[in-house]
N, C-alpha and C positions, 0 to 999 in steps of 0.2 A: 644256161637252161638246157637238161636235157629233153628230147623229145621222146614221148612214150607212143609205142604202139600200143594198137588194143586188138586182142584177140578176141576174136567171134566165131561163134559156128554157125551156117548158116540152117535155120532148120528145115525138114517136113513139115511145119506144123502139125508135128503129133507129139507131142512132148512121149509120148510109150515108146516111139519107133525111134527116136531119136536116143535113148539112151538103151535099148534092145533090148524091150520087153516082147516074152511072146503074146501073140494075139493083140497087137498094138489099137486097130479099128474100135474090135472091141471094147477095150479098155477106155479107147478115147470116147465112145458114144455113152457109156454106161457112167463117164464120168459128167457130160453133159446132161445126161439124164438127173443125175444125183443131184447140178448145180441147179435144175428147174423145179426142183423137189424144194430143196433148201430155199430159193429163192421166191417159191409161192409161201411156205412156211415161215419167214423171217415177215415177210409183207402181211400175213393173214390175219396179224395184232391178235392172236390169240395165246395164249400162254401154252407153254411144252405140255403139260400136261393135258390142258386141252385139247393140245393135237394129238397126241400119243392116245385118248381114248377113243379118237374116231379113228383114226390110223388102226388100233385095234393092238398096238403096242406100248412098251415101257415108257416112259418118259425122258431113262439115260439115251433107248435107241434114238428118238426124237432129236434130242443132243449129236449124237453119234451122226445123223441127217442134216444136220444144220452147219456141223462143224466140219463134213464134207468126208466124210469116214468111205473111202473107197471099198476098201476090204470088206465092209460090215454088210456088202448089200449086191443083191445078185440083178443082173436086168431085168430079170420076171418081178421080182418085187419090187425095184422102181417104180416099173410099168402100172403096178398094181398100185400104189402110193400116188402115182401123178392118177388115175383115175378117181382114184377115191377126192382126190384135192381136186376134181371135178374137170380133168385135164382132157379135151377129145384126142385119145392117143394113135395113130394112124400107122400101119406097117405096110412098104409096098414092095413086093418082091417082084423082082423084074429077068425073069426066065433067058438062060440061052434061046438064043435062034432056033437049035437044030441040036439034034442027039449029039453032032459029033463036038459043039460047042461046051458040054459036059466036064466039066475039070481041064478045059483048055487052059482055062486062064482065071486066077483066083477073084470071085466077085469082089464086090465094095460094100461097107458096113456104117451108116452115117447117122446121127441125130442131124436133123436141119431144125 
């Protein structure tokens, strides 16, 4: 019997940054974003179409929402979507210290 090794990588958990995509945070917030969207929408027992006319969109976008279509959908319009889905959406920007703190060192970009 031979013995197999197993190869791993170990990650960031940012699956973006991990295979070097630019703007990784972003990518990874906007994707959890998407996944609170889809996942109020799948639970909401209402039919795609039903969503898509309060949503105020097509009912393929809806699809496009649910099946988790990264590309199709910008953070302002998540944001907008989880509101409309009755979401309290909260943004907290949290300042340097001090002018000289100003592009010292690249902030952090997070859905929690």
């Amino acid at each position: 019997m031979t013995k197999q090794t197993k190869e791993y990588e170990v990650t960031t958990g940012n699956i973006f940054s991990d295979i070097g995509l630019d703007q990784p945070e972003e990518l990874l917030a906007r994707a959890k974003l998407l996944h609170e969207v889809g996942i109020l929408i799948k639970t909401s027992n209402l039919s795609q179409q039903e969503i898509a006319s309060k949503l105020g969109v097509s009912q393929p976008k809806v699809s496009l929402l649910v099946s988790g279509k990264l590309s199709a959908f910008s953070t302002d319009v998540l944001l907008h979507y989880l509101s409309l889905l009755g979401c309290e959406v909260k943004i907290h920007v949290k300042k340097p210290r001090s002018r000289i703190g100003i592009f010292r060192h690249k902030g952090h970009i997070a859905v929690c």
